[in-house]
PAKOL-951191 format. One record per residue: residue in one letter; x, y negated, z negated of N, C-alpha, C in turn. Coordinates in steps of 0.05 Angstrom, whole numbers, padded with zeros to 5 digits, always signed. Layout:
N
AXYZXYZXYZ
...
This chain:
299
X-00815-00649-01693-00818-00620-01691-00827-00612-01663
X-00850-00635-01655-00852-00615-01627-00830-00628-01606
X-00810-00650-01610-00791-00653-01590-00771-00629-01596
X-00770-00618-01616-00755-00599-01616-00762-00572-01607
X-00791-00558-01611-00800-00545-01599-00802-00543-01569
X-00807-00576-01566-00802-00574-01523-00776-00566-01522
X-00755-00580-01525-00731-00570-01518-00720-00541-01526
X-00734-00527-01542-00730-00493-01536-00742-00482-01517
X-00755-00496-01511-00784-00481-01485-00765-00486-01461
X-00752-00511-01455-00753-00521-01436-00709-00500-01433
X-00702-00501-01456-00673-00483-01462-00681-00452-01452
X-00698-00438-01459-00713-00412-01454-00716-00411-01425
X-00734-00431-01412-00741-00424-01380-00721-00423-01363
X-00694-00452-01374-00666-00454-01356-00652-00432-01367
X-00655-00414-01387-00644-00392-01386-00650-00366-01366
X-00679-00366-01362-00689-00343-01341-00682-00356-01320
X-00685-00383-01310-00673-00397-01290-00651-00380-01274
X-00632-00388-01299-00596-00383-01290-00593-00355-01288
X-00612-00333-01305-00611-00309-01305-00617-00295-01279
X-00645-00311-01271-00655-00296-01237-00633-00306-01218
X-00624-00331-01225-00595-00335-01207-00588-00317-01197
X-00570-00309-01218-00546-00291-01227-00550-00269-01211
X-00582-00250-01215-00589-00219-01204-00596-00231-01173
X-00603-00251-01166-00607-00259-01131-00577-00264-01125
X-00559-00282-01145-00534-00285-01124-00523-00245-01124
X-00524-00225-01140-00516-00203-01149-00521-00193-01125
X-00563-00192-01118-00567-00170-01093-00554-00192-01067
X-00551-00216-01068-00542-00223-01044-00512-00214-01040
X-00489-00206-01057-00463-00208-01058-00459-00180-01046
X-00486-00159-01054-00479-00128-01056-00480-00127-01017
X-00496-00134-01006-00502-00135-00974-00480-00146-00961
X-00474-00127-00943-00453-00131-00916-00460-00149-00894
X-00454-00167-00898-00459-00187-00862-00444-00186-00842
X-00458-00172-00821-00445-00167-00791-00455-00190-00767
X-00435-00197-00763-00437-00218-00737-00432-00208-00710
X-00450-00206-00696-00451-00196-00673-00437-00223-00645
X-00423-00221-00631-00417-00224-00608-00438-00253-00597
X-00465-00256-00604-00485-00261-00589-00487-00290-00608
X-00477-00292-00635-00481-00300-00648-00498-00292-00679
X-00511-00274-00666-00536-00259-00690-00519-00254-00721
X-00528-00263-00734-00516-00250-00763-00540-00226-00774
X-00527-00200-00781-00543-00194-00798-00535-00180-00818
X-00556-00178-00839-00555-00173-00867-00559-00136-00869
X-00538-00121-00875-00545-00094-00875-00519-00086-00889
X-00531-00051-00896-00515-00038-00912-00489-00017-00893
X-00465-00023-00888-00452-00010-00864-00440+00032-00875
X-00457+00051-00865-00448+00061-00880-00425+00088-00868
X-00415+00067-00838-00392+00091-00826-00382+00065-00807
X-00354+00068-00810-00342+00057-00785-00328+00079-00771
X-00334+00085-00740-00314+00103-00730-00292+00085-00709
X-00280+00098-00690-00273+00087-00676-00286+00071-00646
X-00296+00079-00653-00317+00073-00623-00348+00056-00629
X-00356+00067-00653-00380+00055-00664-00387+00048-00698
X-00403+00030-00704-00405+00027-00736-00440+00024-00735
X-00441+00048-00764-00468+00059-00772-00469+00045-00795
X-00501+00032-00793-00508+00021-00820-00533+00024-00811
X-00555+00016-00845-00579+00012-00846-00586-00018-00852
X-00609-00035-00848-00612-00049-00853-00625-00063-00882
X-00613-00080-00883-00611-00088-00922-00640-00085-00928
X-00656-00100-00909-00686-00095-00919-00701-00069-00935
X-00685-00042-00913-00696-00020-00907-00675+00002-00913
X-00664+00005-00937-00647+00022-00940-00650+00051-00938
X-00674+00056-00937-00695+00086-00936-00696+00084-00915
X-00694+00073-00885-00701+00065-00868-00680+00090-00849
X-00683+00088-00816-00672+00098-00803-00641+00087-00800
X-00621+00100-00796-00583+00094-00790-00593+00078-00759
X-00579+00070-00760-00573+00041-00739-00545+00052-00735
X-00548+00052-00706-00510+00048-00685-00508+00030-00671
X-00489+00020-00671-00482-00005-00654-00460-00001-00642
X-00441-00009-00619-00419-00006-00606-00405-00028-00621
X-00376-00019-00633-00365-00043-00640-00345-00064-00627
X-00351-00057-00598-00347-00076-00574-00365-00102-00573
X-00394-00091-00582-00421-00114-00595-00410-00136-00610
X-00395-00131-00637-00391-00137-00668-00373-00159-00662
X-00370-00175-00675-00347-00199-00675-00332-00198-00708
X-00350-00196-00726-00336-00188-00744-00355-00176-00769
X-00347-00160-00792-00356-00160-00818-00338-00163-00841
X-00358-00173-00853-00354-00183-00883-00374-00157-00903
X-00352-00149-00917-00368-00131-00932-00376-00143-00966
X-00388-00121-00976-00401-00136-00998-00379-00137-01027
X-00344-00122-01017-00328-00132-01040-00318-00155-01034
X-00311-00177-01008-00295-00192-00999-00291-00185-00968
X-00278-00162-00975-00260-00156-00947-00280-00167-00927
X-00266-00160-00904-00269-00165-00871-00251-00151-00854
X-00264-00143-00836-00264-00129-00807-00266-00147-00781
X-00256-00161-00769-00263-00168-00737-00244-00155-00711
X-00273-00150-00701-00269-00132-00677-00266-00143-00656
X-00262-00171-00654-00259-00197-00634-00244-00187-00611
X-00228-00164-00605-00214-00153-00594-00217-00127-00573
X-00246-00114-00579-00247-00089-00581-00265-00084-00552
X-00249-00068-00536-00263-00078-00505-00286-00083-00504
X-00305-00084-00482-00333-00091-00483-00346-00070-00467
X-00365-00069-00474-00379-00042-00459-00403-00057-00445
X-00416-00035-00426-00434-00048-00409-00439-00078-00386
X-00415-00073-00370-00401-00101-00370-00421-00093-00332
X-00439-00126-00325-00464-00120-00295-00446-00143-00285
X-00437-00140-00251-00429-00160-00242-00407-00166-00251
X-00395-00147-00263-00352-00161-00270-00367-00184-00294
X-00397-00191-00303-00397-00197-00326-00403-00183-00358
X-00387-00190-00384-00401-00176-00403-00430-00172-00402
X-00454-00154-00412-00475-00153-00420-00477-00160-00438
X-00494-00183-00452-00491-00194-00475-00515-00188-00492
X-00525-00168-00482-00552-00150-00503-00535-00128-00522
X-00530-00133-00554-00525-00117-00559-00541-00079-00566
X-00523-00061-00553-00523-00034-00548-00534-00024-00576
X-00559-00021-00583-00560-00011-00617-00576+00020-00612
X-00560+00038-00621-00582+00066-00611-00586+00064-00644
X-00619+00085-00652-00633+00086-00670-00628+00116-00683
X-00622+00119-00702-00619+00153-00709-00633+00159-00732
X-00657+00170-00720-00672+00178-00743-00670+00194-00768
X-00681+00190-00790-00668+00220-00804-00666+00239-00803
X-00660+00254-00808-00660+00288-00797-00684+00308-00824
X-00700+00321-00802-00721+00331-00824-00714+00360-00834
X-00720+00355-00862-00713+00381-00873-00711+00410-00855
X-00701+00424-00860-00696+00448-00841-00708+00468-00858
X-00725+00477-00841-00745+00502-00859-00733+00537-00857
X-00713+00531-00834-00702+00556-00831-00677+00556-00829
X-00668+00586-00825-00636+00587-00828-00614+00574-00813
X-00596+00556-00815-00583+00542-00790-00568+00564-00769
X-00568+00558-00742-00549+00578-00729-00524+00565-00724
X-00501+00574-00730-00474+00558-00722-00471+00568-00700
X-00489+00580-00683-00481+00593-00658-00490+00587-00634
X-00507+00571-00635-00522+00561-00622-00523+00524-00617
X-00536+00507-00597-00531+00489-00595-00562+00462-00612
X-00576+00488-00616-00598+00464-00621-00600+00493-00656
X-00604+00471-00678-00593+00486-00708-00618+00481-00718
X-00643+00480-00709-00659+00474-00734-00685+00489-00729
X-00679+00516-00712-00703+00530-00719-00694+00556-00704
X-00716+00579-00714-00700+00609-00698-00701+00604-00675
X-00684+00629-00665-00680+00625-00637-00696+00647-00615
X-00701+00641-00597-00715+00656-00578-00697+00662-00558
X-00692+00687-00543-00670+00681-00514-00690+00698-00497
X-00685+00701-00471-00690+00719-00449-00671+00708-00434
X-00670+00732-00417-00649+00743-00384-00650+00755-00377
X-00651+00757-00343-00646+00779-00338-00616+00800-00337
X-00625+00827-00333-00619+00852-00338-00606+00864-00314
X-00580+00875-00303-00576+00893-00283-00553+00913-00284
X-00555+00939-00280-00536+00955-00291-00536+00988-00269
X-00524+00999-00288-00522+01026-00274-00535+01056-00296
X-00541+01076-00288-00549+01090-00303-00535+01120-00293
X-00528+01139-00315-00511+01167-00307-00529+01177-00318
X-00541+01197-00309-00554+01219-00320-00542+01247-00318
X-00541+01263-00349-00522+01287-00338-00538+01312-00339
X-00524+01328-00325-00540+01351-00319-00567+01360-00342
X-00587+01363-00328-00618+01381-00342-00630+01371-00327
X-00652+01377-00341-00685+01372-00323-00683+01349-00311
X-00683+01324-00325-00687+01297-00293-00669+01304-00273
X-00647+01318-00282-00618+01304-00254-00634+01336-00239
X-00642+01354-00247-00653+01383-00223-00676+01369-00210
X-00699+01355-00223-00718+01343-00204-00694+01322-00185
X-00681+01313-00190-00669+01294-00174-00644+01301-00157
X-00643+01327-00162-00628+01338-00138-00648+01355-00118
X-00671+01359-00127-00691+01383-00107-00701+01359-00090
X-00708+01334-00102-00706+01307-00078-00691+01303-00064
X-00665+01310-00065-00646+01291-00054-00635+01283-00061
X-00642+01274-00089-00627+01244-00101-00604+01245-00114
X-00584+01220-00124-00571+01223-00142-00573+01218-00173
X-00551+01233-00184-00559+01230-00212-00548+01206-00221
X-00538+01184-00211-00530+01155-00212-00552+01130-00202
X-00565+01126-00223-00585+01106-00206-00587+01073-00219
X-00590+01050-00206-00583+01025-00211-00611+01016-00232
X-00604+01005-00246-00623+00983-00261-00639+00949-00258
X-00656+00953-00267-00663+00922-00271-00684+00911-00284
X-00684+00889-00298-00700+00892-00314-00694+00864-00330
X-00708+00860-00354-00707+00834-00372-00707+00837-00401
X-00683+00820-00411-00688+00824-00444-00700+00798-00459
X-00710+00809-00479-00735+00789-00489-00714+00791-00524
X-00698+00771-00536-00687+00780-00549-00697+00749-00574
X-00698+00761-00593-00711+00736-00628-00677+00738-00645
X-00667+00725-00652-00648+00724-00680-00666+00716-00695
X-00670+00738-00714-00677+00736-00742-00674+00720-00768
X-00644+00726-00767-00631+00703-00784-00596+00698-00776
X-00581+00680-00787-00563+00669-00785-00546+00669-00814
X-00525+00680-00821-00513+00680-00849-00492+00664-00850
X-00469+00662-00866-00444+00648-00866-00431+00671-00850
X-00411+00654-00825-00395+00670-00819-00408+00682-00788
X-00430+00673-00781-00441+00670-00755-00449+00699-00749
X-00452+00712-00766-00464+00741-00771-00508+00740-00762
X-00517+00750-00739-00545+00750-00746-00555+00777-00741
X-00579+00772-00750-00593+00791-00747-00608+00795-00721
X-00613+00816-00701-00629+00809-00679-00644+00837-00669
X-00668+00824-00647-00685+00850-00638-00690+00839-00623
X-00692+00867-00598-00693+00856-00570-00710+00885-00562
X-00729+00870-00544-00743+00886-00523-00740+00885-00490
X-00728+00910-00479-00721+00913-00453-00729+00928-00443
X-00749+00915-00426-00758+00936-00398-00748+00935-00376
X-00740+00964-00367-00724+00960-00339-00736+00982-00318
X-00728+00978-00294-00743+01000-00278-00717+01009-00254
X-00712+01036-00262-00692+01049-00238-00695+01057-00218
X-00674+01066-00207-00677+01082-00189-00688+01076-00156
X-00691+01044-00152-00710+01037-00129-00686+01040-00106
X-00664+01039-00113-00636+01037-00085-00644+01070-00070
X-00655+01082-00088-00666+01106-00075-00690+01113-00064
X-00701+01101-00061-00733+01098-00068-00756+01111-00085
X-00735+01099-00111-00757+01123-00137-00769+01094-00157
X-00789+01100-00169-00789+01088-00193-00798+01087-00218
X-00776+01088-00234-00766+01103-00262-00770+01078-00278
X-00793+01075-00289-00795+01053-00312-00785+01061-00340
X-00769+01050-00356-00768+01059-00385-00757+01027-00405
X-00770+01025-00427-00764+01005-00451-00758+01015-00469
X-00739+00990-00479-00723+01007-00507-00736+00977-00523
X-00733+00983-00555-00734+00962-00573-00705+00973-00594
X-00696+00950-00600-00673+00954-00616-00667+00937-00628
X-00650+00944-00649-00656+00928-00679-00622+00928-00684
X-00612+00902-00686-00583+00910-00689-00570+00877-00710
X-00543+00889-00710-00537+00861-00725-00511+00850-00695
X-00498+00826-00701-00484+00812-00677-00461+00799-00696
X-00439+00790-00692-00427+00769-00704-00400+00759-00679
X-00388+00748-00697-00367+00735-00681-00380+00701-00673
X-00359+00683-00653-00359+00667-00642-00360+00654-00609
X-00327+00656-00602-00336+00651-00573-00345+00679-00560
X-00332+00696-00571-00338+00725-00557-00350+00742-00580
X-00380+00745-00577-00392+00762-00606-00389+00795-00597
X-00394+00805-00615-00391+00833-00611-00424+00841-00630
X-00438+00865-00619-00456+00872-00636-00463+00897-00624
X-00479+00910-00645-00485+00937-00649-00521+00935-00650
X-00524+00958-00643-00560+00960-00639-00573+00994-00628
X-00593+01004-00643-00606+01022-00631-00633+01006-00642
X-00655+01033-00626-00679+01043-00632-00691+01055-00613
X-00727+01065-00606-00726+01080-00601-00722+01067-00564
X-00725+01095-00550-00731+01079-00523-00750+01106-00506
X-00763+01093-00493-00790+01107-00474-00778+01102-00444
X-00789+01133-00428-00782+01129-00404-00803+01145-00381
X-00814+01144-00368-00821+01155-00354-00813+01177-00330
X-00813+01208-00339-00797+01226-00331-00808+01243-00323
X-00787+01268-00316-00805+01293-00307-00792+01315-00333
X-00808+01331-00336-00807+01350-00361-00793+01380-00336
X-00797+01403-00357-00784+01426-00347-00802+01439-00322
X-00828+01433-00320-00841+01443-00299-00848+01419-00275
X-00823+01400-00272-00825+01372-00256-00862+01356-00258
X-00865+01357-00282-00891+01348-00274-00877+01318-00291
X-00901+01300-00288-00893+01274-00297-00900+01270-00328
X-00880+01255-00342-00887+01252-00371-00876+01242-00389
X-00879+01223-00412-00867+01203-00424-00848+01209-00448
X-00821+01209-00435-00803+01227-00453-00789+01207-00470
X-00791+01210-00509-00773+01195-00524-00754+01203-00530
X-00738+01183-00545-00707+01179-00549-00702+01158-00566
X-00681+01153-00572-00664+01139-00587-00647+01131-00567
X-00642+01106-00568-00628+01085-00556-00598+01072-00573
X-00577+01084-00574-00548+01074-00587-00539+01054-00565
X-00537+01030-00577-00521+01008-00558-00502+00998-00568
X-00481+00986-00561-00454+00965-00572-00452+00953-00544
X-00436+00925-00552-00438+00900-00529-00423+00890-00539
X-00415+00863-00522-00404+00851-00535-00412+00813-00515
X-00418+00793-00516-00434+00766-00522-00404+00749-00508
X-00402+00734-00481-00385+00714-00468-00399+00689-00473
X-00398+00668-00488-00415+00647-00488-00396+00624-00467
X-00415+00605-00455-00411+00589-00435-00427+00566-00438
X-00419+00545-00462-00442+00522-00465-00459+00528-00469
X-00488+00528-00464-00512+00538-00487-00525+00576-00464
X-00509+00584-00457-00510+00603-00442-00499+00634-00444
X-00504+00655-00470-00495+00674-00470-00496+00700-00446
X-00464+00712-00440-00464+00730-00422-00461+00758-00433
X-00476+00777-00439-00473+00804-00448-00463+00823-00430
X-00457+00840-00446-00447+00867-00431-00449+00889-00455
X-00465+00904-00443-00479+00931-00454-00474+00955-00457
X-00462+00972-00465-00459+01002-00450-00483+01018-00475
X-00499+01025-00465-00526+01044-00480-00524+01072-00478
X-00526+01088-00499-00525+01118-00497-00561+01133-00508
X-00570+01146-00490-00593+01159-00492-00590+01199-00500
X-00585+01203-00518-00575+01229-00520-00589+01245-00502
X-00591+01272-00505-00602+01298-00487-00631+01296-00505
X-00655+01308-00500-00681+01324-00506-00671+01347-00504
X-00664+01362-00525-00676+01400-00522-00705+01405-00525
X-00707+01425-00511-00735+01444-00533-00729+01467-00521
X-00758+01477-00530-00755+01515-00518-00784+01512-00504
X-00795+01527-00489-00809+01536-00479-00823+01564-00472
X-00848+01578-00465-00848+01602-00449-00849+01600-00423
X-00829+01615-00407-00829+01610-00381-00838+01647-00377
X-00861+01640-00365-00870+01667-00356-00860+01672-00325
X-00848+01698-00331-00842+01713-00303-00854+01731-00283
X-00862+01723-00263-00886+01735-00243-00879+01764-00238
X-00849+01770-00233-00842+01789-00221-00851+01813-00241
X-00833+01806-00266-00834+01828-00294-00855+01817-00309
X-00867+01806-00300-00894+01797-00321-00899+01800-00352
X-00874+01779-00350-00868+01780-00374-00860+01750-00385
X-00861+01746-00406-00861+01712-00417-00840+01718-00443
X-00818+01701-00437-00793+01690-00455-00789+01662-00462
X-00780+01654-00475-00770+01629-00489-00745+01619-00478
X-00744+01595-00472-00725+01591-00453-00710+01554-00461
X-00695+01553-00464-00683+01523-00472-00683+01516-00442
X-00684+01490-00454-00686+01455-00430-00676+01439-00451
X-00658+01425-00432-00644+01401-00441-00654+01378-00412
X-00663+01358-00428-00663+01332-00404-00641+01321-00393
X-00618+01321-00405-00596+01308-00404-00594+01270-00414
X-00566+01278-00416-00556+01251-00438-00566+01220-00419
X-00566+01206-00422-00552+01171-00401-00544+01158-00411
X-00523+01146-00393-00505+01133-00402-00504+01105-00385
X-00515+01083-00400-00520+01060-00382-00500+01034-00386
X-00488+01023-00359-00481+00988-00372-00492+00981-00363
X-00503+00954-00373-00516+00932-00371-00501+00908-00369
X-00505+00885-00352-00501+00859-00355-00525+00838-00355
X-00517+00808-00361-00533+00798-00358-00531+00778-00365
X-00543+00755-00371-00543+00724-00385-00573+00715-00400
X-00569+00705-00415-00588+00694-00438-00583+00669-00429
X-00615+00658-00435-00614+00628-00446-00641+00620-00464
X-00635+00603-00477-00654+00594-00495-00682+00589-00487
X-00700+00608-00503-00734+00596-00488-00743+00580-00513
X-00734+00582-00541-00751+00568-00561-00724+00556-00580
């Protein structure tokens, strides 16, 4: 009885034996072996061949970071159904002295970390909003009223140059390369004459398109002016813009044309002669501005 009992004990263990075999020859069969050039064999999971390079992780570290290698490096693989690959053929890169370099070329590609915000297809770096500034330079029409009369009792004309900087955020990014954006621009005119006319606009608009975007935008805008009795004073408005976005590698080129309507009001303009006081309309008059300029990425 107990020779028979040993020999189940000893039938039982050569069964776990042959069993852990089986699951070690299994995880060794599942792993790809790449032979490098150098001689190196190694044990890894291959999980892209392109033409130029082959991406894998290593068998140890399958959670681990993607591994590139040049497959000018590689001499051959054996994957984990049978097949095989040798690249015995495949020119050589990094070649010092008219000799091969025989360090193989392995760049490291980390994983990529979750993305907390919206991707931009429009842009060159996709994993967080975008920030731009540029500068600003343009022309400005002002039509007849109160600024262009103080600016003709000067001298001046009612055409005066711009300059200035836009400070511009995309909001968000949708399907279809559609965003959302707001931009603040201060500019200051009028210096080819020797005046100077500070005014900022903020504006709130949407953009879309690709190589050439097109977008739409108002809000309000502030300027520093002269009212109906030329005294100095901070006249608002509404700011209507459309443009349209030239991109150049990570380098957007705009072009602006901005409409500032007229100010009416009424007034009493008292008369010295008839001493007498009436109500009297003023208009500031409209502007009509283009703008150019270039963006580039601050964030």
């Amino acid at each position: 009885m107990k020779t028979q009992s040993k020999q189940t004990n000893n039938f039982k263990k050569g069964l776990v034996t042959l069993s852990l075999s089986f699951i070690f020859c299994g995880a060794i069969s599942a792993q790809d072996k790449m032979l490098l050039k150098t001689g190196e064999e190694l044990n890894v999971k291959i999980t892209e061949v392109t033409s130029t390079e082959i991406k894998y992780k290593n068998f140890d570290n399958l959670t681990g970071p993607t591994r590139i290698i040049y497959r000018s490096e590689v001499f051959s693989v054996k994957y984990e159904n049978g097949a095989k690959d040798v690249f015995a053929n495949e020119t050589k890169k990094g070649v010092v002295n008219g000799e091969p370099n025989t360090n193989p070329q392995i760049i490291i590609q980390q994983p990529a970390e979750p993305n907390k915000f919206e991707p931009d297809s429009s842009d060159f770096a996709k994993v967080k909003r975008k920030r731009f500034g540029g500068p600003r330079i343009g022309l400005t029409y002002i039509s007849p009223g109160t600024t262009t009369d103080y600016l003709s009792s000067e001298g001046k004309q009612p055409m005066i140059t711009q300059f200035g900087w836009q400070f511009e955020g995309r909001l968000f990014t949708v399907e279809g390369n559609t965003q959302g954006i707001i931009e603040f621009i201060p500019m200051i005119g009028g210096v080819e004459q020797g005046m100077f006319i500070p005014s900022t606009s903020l504006l709130i608009g949407i953009r879309g398109g690709e190589k050439r975007m097109f977008e739409f935008a108002m809000g309000p805008n502030f300027a520093i002016t002269r009212d109906y009795k030329r005294d100095v004073t901070v006249q608002t408005g509404v700011v209507i813009a459309f443009g349209t976005s030239f991109k150049h590698g990570n380098i957007n080129f705009p072009v602006n044309l901005a409409f500032v309507p007229s100010i009416g009001s009424k007034h009493d303009v008292y008369d010295y002669t008839t001493n007498t006081s009436t109500k009297q309309s003023f208009q500031t008059g409209c502007r009509v501005s283009l703008v150019v300029g270039f963006n580039s990425r601050k964030k």
